[in-house]
C-alpha positions as a printed Julia matrix, in Angstrom:
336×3 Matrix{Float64}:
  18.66   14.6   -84.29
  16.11   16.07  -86.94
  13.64   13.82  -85.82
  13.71   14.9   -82.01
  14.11   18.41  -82.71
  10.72   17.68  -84.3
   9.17   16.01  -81.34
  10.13   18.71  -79.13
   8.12   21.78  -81.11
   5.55   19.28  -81.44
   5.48   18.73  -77.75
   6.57   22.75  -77.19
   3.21   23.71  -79.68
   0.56   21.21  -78.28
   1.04   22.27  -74.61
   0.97   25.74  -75.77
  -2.61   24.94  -77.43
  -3.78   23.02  -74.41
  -2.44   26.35  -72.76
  -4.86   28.76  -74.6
  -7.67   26.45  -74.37
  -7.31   25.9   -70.57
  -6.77   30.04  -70.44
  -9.92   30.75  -72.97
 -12.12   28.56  -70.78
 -10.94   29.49  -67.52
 -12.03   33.02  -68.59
 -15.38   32.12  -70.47
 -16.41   30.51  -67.06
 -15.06   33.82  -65.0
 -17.4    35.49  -67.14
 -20.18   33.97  -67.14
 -19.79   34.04  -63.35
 -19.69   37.71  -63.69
 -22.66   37.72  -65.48
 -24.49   35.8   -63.12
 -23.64   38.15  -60.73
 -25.03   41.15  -62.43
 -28.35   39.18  -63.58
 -28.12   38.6   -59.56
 -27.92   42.27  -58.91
 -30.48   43.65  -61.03
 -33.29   40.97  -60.32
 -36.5    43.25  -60.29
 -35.43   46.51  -61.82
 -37.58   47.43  -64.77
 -34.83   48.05  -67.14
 -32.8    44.61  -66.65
 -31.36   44.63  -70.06
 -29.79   48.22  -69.6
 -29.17   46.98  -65.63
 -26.97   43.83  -66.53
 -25.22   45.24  -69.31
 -23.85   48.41  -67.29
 -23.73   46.59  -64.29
 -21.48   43.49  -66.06
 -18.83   46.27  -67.33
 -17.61   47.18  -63.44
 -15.07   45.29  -62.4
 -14.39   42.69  -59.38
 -18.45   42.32  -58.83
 -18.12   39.34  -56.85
 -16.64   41.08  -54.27
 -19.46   44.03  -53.71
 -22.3    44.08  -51.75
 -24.95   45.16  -52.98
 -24.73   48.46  -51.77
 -21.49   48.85  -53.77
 -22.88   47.58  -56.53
 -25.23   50.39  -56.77
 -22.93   53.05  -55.83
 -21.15   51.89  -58.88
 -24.23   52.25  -61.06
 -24.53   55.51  -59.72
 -21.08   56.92  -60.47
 -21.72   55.43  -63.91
 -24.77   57.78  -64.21
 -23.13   60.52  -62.9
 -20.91   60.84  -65.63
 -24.02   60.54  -68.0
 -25.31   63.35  -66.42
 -22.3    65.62  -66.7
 -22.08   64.59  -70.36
 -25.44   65.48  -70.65
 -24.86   68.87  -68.92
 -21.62   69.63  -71.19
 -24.16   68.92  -74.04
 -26.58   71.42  -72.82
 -24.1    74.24  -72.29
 -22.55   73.49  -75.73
 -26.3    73.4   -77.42
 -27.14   76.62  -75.51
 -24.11   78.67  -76.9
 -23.6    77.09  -80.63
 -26.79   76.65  -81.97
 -28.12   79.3   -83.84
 -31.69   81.04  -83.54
 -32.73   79.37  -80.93
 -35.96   80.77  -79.54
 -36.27   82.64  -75.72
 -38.23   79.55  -74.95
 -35.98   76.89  -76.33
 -32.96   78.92  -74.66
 -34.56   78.84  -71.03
 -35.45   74.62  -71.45
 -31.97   74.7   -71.76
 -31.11   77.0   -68.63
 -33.86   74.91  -67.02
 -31.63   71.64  -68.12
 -28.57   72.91  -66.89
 -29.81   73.69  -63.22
 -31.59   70.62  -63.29
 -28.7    68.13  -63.83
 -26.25   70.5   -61.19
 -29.12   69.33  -58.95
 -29.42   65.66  -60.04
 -25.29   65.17  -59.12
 -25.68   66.55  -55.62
 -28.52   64.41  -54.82
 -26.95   61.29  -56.43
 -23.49   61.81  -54.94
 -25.77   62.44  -51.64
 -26.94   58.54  -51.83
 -23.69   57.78  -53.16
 -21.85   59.15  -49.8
 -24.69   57.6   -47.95
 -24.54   54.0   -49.13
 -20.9    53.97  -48.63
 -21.17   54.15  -44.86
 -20.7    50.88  -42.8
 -24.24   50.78  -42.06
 -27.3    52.58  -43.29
 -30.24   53.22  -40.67
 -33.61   53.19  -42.18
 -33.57   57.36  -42.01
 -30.87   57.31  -44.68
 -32.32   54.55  -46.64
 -35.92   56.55  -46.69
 -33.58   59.65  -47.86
 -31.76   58.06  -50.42
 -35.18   56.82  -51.93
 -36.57   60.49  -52.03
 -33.55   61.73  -53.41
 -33.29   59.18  -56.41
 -36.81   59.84  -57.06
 -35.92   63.46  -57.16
 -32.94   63.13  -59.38
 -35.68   60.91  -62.36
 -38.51   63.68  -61.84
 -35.43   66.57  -62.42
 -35.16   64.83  -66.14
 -38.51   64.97  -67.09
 -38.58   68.14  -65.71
 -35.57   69.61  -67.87
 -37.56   67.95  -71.0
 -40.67   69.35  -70.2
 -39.22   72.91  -70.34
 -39.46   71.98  -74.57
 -43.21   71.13  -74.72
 -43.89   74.59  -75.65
 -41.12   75.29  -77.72
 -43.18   75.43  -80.92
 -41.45   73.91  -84.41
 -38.52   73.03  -82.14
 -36.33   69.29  -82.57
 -33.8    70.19  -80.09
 -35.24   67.65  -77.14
 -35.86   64.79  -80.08
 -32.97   65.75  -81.61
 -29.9    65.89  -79.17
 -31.4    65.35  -75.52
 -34.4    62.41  -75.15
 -32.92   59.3   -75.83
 -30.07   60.38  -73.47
 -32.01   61.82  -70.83
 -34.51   58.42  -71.24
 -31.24   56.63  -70.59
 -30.23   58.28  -67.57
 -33.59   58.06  -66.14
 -34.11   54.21  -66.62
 -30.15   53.99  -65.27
 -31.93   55.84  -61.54
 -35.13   53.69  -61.65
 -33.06   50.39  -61.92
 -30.94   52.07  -58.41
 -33.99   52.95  -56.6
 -35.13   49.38  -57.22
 -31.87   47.9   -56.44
 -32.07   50.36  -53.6
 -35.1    48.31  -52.02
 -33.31   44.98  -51.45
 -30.36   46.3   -49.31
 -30.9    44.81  -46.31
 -31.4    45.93  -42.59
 -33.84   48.53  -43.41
 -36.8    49.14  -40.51
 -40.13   49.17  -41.69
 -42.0    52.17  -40.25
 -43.35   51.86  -37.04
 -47.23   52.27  -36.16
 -46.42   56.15  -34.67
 -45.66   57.66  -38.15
 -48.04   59.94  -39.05
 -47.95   57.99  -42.68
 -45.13   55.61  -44.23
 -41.29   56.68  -44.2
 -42.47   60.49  -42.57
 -40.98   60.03  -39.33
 -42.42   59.64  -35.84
 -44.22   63.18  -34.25
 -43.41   65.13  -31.08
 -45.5    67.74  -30.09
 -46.8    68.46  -33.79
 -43.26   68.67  -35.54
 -41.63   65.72  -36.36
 -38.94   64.17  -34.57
 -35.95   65.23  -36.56
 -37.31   69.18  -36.28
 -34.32   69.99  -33.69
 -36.07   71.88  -30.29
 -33.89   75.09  -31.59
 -36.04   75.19  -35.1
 -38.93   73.73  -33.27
 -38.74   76.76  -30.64
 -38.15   79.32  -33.62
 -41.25   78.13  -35.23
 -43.37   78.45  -32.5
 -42.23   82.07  -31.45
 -43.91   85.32  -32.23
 -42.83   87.57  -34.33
 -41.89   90.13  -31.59
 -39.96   86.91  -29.89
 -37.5    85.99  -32.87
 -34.41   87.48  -33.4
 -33.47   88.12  -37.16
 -30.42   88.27  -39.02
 -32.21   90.38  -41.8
 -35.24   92.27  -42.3
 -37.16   93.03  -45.18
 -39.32   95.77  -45.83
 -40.84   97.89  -48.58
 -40.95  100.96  -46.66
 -37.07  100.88  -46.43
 -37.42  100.16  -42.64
 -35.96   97.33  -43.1
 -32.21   96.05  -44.39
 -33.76   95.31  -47.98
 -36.54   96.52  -49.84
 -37.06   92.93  -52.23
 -36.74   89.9   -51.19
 -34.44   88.76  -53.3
 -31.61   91.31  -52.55
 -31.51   89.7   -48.68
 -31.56   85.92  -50.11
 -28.66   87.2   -52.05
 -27.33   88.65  -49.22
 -27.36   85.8   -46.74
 -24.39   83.48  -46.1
 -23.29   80.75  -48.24
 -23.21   77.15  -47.02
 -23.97   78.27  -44.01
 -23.9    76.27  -41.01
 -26.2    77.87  -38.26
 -29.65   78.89  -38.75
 -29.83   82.08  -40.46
 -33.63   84.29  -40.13
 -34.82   86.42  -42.3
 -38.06   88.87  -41.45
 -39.82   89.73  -44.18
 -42.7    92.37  -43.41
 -46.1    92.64  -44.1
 -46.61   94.17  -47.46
 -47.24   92.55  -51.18
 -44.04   91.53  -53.04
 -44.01   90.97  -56.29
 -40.99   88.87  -57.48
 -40.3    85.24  -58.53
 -38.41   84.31  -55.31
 -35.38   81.67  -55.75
 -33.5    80.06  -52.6
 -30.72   78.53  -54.43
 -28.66   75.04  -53.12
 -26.16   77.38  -51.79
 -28.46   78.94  -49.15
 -28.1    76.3   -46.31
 -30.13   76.54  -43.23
 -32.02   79.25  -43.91
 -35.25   80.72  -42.27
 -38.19   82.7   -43.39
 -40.77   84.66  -41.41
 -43.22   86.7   -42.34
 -45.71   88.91  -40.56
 -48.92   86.64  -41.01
 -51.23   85.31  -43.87
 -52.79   87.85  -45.49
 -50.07   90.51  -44.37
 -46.21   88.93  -45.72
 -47.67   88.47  -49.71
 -45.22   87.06  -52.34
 -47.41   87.42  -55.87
 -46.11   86.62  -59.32
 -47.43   86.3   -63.03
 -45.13   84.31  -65.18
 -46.49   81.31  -67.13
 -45.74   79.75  -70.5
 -48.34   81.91  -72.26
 -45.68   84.27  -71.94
 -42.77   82.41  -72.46
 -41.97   80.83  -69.49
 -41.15   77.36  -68.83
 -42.76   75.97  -65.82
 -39.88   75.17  -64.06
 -39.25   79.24  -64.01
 -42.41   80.12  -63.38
 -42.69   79.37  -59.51
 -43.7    82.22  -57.41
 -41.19   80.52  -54.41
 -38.61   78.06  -55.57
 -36.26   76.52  -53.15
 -34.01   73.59  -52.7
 -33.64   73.61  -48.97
 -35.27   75.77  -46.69
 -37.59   76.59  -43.24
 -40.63   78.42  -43.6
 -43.1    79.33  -40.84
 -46.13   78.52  -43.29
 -48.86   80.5   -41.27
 -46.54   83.91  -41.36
 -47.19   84.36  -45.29
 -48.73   83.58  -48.59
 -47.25   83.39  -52.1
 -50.16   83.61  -54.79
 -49.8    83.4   -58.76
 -52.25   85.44  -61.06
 -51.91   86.17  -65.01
 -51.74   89.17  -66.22
């Protein structure tokens, strides 16, 4: 009775061994598949190493396309960037001393990653659509590019931070990261497949075909608004030193336009010299701007890192999204 008791928790113990074997095998060999996979997915990024090893962490890969695959990548890096962001904001209210220079890099930062989400959830929502016409594609590559030239941007606010270690310190490596996380996307980006190549009409590569001077996706509303007069266009708000006008600065009627809005709102702004750094934040949606002719509408401005400015603050007209009738005014920079 001993004897068989024996042979059975023999038996009992060697198929549970062949059990784990059979179980550790079976899941080496899922994994490697897995791998494979991801090697699969990032062929031609520049940063494969960084590619496969992300990539290989999301779950049920065999299953994606490729466009999935990305959009994956690109949630990833959209936590990175809100990490990064948390970072700044923490940097910019708990370290001590930091210079007006070092203080705005930061500011700069901050503003610059806000962007960087929208425009990779943007591709994100884009990619996840059934299909993805060659418009989209072309969009999502711009905006990706964006979202990598917004980094360098934020750490190029430090450059003239003299004596400062705060980009070395507690932003670069990340920010390197994030980058190199985009570039492997936009490269990944290029192999989806179904995407037009641009047709002989384009007035160059990926710009769109032309119809009487405007491109194609100009609707004949803003094409019509464009080509008005002055005296022809109705405005929602005029501007005008002389107090003629709803606002005297230009700023007070950008403020004062709709949020998100969703029809095209005009602004007149009237011949005189403005000086103000002008901002149309992401907020000001389908917005218009006419002035009263070059030479006449003047938008002038002097900051520059000489005086503490980073460049990123120092446009004269910085927008996100906007319409501008380009021969109706002139923004110029000087020193003083």
């Amino acid at each position: 009775m001993y004897n068989l008791t024996r042979r059975r928790t023999a038996l009992l113990l060697s198929l549970f061994l062949v059990n784990i074997i059979i179980t550790k095998a079976t899941a080496s060999d899922e994994k490697e598949a897995h791998i494979q996979v991801a090697e699969s997915a990032c062929e031609g990024t520049f940063y494969r190493d960084l590619c496969v090893s992300t990539v290989s962490t999301f779950p049920d890969l065999a299953s994606k396309s490729l466009p999935q695959t990305i959009c994956s990548l690109l949630n990833h890096t959209v936590g990175e960037v809100t990490s990064s962001s948390y970072n700044c904001t923490g940097l910019r209210k708990g370290l001590r001393n930091l210079s007006t220079m070092e203080k705005r890099a930061l500011d700069d930062c901050i503003a610059l990653f806000d962007d960087t989400r929208t425009e990779l959830a943007t591709t994100i929502s884009d990619l996840n659509q059934t299909t993805i016409p060659s418009r989209r594609h072309h969009d999502s590559q711009t905006l990706l590019s964006a979202a990598m030239t917004n980094l360098y941007t934020c750490l190029d606010g430090f450059a003239y931070c003299k004596g400062s270690h705060v980009r070395e310190r507690y932003l670069q490596d990340k920010l390197f990261q994030i980058s190199n996380h985009v570039s492997n996307s936009l490269a990944m980006l290029k192999k989806v497949p179904g995407v037009k190549k641009p047709s002989k009409s384009e007035v160059f590569p990926e710009y769109g075909k032309m119809k009487g001077h405007f491109p194609t996706w100009i609707t004949n509303k803003d094409r019509k608004l464009l080509q008005a007069s002055v005296n022809q266009t109705k405005f929602n708000l005029v501007v005008a030193q002389d107090g003629t006008g709803n606002f005297k600065t230009i700023a007070d009627a950008l403020a004062a336009a709709p949020n998100s809005s969703t029809t095209r709102f005009v602004i007149h702004i009237k011949a005189g010299a403005y000086f103000e750094n002008v901002e149309v934040i992401k907020k000001k949606t389908n917005l218009m701007l006419v002035g009263d002719g070059i030479g006449k509408t003047v938008v002038k401005a002097s900051r520059n890192v000489v005086d503490g400015w980073t460049t990123f603050q120092s446009a004269t007209f910085g927008a996100f999204s906007f319409l501008l009738s380009s021969s109706s005014f002139y923004c110029h920079v000087f020193s003083t």
